[in-house]
C-alpha positions in Angstrom: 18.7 5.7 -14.9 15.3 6.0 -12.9 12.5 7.2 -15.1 10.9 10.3 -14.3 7.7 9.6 -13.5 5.3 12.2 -11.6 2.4 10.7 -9.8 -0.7 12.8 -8.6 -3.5 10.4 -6.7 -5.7 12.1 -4.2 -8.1 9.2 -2.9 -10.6 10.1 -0.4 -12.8 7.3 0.4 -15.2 6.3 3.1 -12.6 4.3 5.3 -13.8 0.2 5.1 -12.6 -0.5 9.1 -15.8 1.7 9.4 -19.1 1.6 9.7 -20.7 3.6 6.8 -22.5 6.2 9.4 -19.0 7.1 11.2 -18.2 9.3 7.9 -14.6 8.0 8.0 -12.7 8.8 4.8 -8.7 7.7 3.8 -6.2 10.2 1.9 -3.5 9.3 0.5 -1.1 11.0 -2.6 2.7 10.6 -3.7 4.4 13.8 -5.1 7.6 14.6 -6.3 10.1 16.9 -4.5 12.5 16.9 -7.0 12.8 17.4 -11.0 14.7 13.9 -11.2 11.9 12.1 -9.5 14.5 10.5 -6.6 12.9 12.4 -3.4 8.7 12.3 -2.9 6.7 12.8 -0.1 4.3 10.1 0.8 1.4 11.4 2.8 -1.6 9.4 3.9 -4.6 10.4 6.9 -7.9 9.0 8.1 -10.3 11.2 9.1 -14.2 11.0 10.9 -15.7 13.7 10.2 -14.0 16.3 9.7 -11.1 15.1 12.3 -7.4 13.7 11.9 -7.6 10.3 13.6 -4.8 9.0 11.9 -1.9 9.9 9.8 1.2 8.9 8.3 3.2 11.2 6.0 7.1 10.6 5.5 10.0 12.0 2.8 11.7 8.9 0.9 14.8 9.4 -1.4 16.2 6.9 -4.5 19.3 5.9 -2.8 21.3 3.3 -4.1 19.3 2.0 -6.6 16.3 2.1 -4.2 13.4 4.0 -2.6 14.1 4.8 1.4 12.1 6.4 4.0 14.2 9.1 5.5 11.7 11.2 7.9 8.3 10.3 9.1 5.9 11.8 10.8 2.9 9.4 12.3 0.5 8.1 14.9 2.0 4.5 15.2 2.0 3.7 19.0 -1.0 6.1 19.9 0.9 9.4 20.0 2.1 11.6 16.9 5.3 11.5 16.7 8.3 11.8 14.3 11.1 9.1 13.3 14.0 10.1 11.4 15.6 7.2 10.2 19.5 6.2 9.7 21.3 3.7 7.4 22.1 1.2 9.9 18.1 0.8 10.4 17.6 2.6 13.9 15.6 5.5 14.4 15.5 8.4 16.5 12.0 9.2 17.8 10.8 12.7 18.7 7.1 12.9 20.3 4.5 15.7 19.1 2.2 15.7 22.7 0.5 17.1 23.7 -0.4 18.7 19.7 -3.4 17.3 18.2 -3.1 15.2 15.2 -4.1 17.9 12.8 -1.7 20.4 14.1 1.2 17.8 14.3 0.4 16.5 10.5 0.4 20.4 9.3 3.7 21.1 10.6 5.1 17.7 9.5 4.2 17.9 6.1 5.9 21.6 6.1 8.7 20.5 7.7 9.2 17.3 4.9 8.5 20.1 1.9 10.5 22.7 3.0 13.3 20.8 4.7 13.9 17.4 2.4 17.1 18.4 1.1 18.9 18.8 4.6 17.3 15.3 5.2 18.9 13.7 2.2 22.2 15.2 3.2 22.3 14.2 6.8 21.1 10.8 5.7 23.7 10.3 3.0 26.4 12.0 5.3 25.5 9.4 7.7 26.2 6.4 5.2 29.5 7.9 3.6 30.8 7.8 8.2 29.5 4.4 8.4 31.7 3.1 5.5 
C-alpha cells in the first residue's frame, strides 16, 4: 500500500546558471491530485525578471507499483510544447507556437488539474490494448 504522503515545497531561488544581476529565480512544487496520493502534478519554471524562460510542469500517476509521467508540458527543444506519453515509451508531441511561455505554462497547468483523470484513463486504457 503506498503511503499517503502530501508534499507542499515552493522554492523560489535566484537560479545558479545565472549571474546574480540577471534576477533569475527557479520554482518548483509537487502536489497531490488525488486523496490516495497516486496522481501529483509536478511543476517547475525559471524565470528573469519577472518572465517565463523556462518551464516544465507534467501529471504522473502510481502505476504498477511505480511513479509515471503521463502528460507534460515544456520548453525542451526551444519551443513549448506538450508530450503525452504512452506505455510502450513513445510520445505524441503537440507544439504551443506561437504562445509565449507564460501563456502556454497557464493553460498547461489547467489543463493537468482539471483534466488528470481522463489522462489516467487513456493511459491505462492504452496498457490493458497492449496486453
Amino acid at each position: 500500500m503506498l503511503p499517503f504522503l502530501v508534499f507542499y515545497a515552493i522554492i523560489s531561488l535566484p537560479d545558479s546558471r545565472f549571474p546574480k544581476d540577471q534576477q533569475v529565480h527557479e520554482t518548483s512544487y509537487v502536489i497531490n491530485l488525488s486523496p490516495d496520493g497516486k496522481n501529483r502534478y509536478r511543476h517547475y519554471h525559471v524565470s528573469e525578471k519577472g518572465k517565463i524562460i523556462e518551464f516544465r510542469i507534467q501529471y504522473e500517476a502510481y502505476l504498477e507499483g511505480q511513479w509515471c509521467a503521463i502528460v507534460r508540458y515544456d520548453t525542451a527543444h526551444g519551443f513549448a510544447h506538450r508530450d503525452v506519453m504512452h506505455p510502450d515509451g513513445t510520445q505524441t508531441k503537440t507544439s504551443f507556437q506561437p504562445l509565449d511561455y507564460a501563456t502556454t505554462l497557464t493553460y498547461g497547468e489547467k489543463d493537468l488539474k482539471r483534466n488528470w483523470a481522463s489522462y489516467r484513463e487513456d493511459y491505462i486504457r492504452d496498457i490493458k490494448r497492449r496486453r
